[in-house]
N, C-alpha and C positions, 0 to 999 in steps of 0.2 A: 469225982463224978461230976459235981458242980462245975469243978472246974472243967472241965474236958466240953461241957456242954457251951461255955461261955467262948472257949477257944474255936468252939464251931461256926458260932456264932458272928462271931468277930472275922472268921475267915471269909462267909459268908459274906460278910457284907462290902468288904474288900475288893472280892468278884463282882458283887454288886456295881461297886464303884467304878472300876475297870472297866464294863462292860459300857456302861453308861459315855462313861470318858471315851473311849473308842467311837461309840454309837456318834456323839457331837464331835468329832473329830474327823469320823467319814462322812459326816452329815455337813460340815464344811468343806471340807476336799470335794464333795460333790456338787455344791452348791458353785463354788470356785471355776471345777472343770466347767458348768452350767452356763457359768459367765463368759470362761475363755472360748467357750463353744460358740455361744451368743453372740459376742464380739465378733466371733470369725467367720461368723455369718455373714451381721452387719456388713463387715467388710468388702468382705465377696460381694453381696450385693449392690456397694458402692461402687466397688471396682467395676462391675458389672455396670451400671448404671449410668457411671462413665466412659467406659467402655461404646456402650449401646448410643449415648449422647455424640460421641465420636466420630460413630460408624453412620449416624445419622446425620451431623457436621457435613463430614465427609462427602457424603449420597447427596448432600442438597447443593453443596461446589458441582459437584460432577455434575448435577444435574442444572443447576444454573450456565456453565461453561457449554455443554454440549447443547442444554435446551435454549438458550438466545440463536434465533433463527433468523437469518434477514433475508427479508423477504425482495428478490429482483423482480427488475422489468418479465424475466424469463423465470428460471427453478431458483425455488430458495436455496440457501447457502447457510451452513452452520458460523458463528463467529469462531467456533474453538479452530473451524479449517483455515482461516486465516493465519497462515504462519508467523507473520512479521507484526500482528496487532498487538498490542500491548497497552496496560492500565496504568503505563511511566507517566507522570504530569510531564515529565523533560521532553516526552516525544513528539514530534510534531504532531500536527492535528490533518485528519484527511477525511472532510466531507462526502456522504455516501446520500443519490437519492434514485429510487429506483424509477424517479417520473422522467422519462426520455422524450420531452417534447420542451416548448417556447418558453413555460410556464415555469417547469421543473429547474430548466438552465436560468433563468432568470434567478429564479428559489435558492438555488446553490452559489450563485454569484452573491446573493445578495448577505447568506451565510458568512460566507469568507470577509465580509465589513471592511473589505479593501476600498479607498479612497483617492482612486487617482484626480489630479488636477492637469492641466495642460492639454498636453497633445497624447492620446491614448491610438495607441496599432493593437491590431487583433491579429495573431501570427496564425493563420492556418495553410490546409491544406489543397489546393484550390484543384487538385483532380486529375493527372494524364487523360480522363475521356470521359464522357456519360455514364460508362458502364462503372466506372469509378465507384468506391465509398467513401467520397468523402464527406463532410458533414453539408445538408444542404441550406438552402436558404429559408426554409421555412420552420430549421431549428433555430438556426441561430439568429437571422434576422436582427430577431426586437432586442435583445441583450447588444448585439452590435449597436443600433442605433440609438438605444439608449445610454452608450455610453461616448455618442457622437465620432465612432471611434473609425478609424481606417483599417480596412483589410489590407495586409500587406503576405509578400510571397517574394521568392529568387526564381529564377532561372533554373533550369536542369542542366547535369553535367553528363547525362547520357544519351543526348538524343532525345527524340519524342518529341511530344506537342507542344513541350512550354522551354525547348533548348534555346528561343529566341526571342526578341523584346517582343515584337508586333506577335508571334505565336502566343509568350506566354499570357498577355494581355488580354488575347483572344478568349483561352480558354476563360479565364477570368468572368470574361462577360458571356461566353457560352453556358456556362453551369451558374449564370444567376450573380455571381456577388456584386456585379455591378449594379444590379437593379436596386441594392437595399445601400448604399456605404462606396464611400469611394475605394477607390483599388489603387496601390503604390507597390510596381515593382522593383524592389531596394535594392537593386546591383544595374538599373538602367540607368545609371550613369557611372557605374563603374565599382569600385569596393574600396575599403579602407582595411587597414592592419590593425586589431586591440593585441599590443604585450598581454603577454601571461608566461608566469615562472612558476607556476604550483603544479605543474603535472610534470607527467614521463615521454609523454609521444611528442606534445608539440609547444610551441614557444611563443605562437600566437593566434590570434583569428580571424579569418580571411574574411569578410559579412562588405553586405552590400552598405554603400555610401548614404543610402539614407537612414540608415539604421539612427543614426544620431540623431534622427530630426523627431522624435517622440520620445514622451518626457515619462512613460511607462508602455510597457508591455501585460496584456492578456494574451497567453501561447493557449491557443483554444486548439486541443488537439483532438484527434480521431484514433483511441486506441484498437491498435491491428496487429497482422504478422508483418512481419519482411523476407523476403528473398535473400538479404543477404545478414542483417542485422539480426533476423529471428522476432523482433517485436519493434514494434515501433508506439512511443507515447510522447509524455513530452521532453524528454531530452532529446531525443531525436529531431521534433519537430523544430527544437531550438539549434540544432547541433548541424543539421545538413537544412531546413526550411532557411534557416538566416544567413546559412554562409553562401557565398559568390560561390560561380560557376568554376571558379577557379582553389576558389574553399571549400570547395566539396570535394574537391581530388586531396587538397592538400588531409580533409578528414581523411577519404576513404583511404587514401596511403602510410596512416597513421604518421604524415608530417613529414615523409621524404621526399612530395615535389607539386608541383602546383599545377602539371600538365599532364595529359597523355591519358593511357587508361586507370579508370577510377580501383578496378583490384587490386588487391593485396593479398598475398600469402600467407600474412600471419592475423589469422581470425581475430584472436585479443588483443594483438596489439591497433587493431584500427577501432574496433569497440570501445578502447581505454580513449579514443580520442573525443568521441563522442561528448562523453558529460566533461573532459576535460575545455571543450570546448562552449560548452553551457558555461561550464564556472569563470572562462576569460569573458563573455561576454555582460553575465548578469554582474562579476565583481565589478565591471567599467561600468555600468547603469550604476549602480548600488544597490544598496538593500531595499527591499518593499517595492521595486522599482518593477518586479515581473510575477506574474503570479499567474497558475495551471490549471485549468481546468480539461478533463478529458473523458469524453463520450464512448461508452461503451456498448457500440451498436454494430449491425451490423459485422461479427467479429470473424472477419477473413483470413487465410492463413499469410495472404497478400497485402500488399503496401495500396496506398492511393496512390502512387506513383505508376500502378499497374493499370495499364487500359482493360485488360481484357481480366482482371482477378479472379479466384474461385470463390465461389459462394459460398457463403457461408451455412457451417453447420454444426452449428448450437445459437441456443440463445443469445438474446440480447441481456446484456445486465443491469446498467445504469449509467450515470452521471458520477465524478468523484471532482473533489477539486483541492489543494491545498498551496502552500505558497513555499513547499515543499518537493522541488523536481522530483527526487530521490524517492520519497516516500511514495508519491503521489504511481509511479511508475509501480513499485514495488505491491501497493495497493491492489493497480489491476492485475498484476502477475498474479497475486493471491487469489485474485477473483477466478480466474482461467481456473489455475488449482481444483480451488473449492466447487466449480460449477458441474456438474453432472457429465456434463457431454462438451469437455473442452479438449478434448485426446489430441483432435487435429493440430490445435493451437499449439497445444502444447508439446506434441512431437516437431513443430515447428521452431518454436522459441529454443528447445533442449538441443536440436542438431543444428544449431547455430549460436550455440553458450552464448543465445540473447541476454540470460540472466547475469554477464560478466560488466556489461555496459552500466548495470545500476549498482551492482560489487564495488567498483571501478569508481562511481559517483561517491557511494560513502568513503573510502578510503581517500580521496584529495580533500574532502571538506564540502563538498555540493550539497549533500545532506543526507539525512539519515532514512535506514531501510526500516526502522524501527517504527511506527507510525501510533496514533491513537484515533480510529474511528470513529467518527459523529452520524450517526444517522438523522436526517432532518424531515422525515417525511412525518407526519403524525401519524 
């Protein structure tokens, strides 16, 4: 009996023990699950948190890219719509100011820290008539004569007001540039040949005989449309303004003859002659030797070459300038693009693959479409 009660006893406590040992054993296990729970919380919410940091990253690119606005003479313009702009240090550099007057052009010359010595020409475009856009004397003036520099021009190859010495002179001093800078028409005595073996269409460049006589070039151009080119800037102003009367056929033939009518049949291949002809003339000058500035006013679907042009309908946008043909050109292409109400222009430039002329320019080595924008206005 004693006994039996002690065996109860003892069993008793056994379960006791058991029970206990279980209780701190799921009392661990739960404590553990508690942790791994914890943890994977933590987690999540880092992940999250990074996640959120990210998404935030993210939103504030997007939103610095689309929200840098720059603000034109005319409608702003997003930076993200500039196709060809880029943050490469390698890329050239292209001057933007949206002040369109004496001041502005001075400002942006003075940007570019180019330092000619000697004899300085000022390549522009001196106008077929009144009605003309081309730049006039009360932009460029004080920059011209500040840099004691000559207005120089060719001859035309189709007729019109300036197809002869005494015409083109005329015009000259009809629309003013004589009143501010002397005027040298550089094929009035005739033209010279520069070799060039880096392109496809032609083999050398036909430019007027005074070309040689200035120790740098400022191609001060009027970006526009053209009639047959699609857009005209400063390749163009360098590519048919400098060549002889006789170089301008040999351009517009893409280099199959130097007389007769200036058409050609095959659209790109007379476009390819274009900057092919910029790069024989600036490699013969040398480097630092030519540098572009081009105004972006008045923006017609027409050449200045056009007496009677149509008017324009959009905005004005700016000034750009760089020492970069290629970019420089590509620049205002982008401008057209990005501008609100540029359709006209730009069904202009597109049904005359204007854009192969600057294509064209980066593939021989003229320079790149690639560009880096500076804005200098405060």
């Amino acid at each position: 009996m004693k006994r039996s009660r002690i065996l109860c006893l003892v069993l008793v406590l056994c379960l006791l023990l058991a029970g206990c040992g279980n209780a701190a054993k799921n009392s661990e296990n739960a404590e553990q699950e508690n942790q791994t729970v914890q943890s994977q919380m933590e987690t999540d919410d880092t992940a999250g948190e990074n996640e959120s940091a990210a998404d935030t990253q993210e939103a504030v690119k997007d939103n610095t890219e689309d929200g840098q606005v720059i603000h034109t003479a005319g409608a702003d313009v997003s930076l993200s719509n500039l196709s060809y702009q880029t943050s490469d240090d390698n890329a050239p550099v292209v001057l933007f100011t949206s002040d369109i007057s004496s001041e502005g052009l001075i400002a942006i010359y003075k940007a570019l820290d180019w330092n000619p010595t000697g004899k300085v020409a000022v390549k522009v475009s001196t106008g077929e008539s009144e009605r003309s856009n081309y730049l006039r004397g009360d932009l460029i003036a004080d920059l011209v004569q500040s840099l004691d520099g000559t207005i120089v021009e060719c001859m035309t190859a189709y007729g019109g007001n300036r197809a002869e010495i005494a015409k083109a002179k005329q015009a000259a001093e009809d629309h003013g540039f004589t009143a501010f800078a002397d005027f040298d028409l550089l094929d009035e005595e005739g033209e010279i040949e520069i070799p060039f073996d880096g392109g496809t269409r032609i083999d050398r460049a036909i430019v007027g005989s005074h070309t040689l006589n200035y120790d740098y070039y400022l191609v001060l151009s009027h970006f526009k449309g053209h009639s047959m080119a699609g857009l005209g800037g400063g390749i163009k102003n360098v590519a048919l303004g400098m060549s002889s009367k006789s170089g301008k056929v040999y351009v517009h033939s893409a280099g199959t003859r130097t007389t007769g009518n200036i058409m050609h049949g095959d659209q790109d291949a007379w476009l390819e002659a274009l900057p092919e002809t910029v790069k024989a003339v600036s490699d013969y000058l040398g480097e630092g030797r030519m540098v572009y500035i081009s105004v972006m006013n008045r923006l017609s679907v027409d050449c200045d070459c056009d007496g009677n042009p149509a008017e324009p309908d959009m905005h004005d946008i700016g000034i750009l300038a760089s020492f970069d043909p290629v970019a420089l050109d590509q620049a205002c292409v982008d401008f057209v693009y990005a501008a609100p109400d540029g359709d006209s222009l730009i069904q202009r430039m597109e049904s005359r693959n204007g854009i192969h002329a600057i294509e064209h320019g980066e593939e021989i080595g003229l320079g790149s479409r690639s560009y880096q924008l500076e804005i200098i206005d405060e």
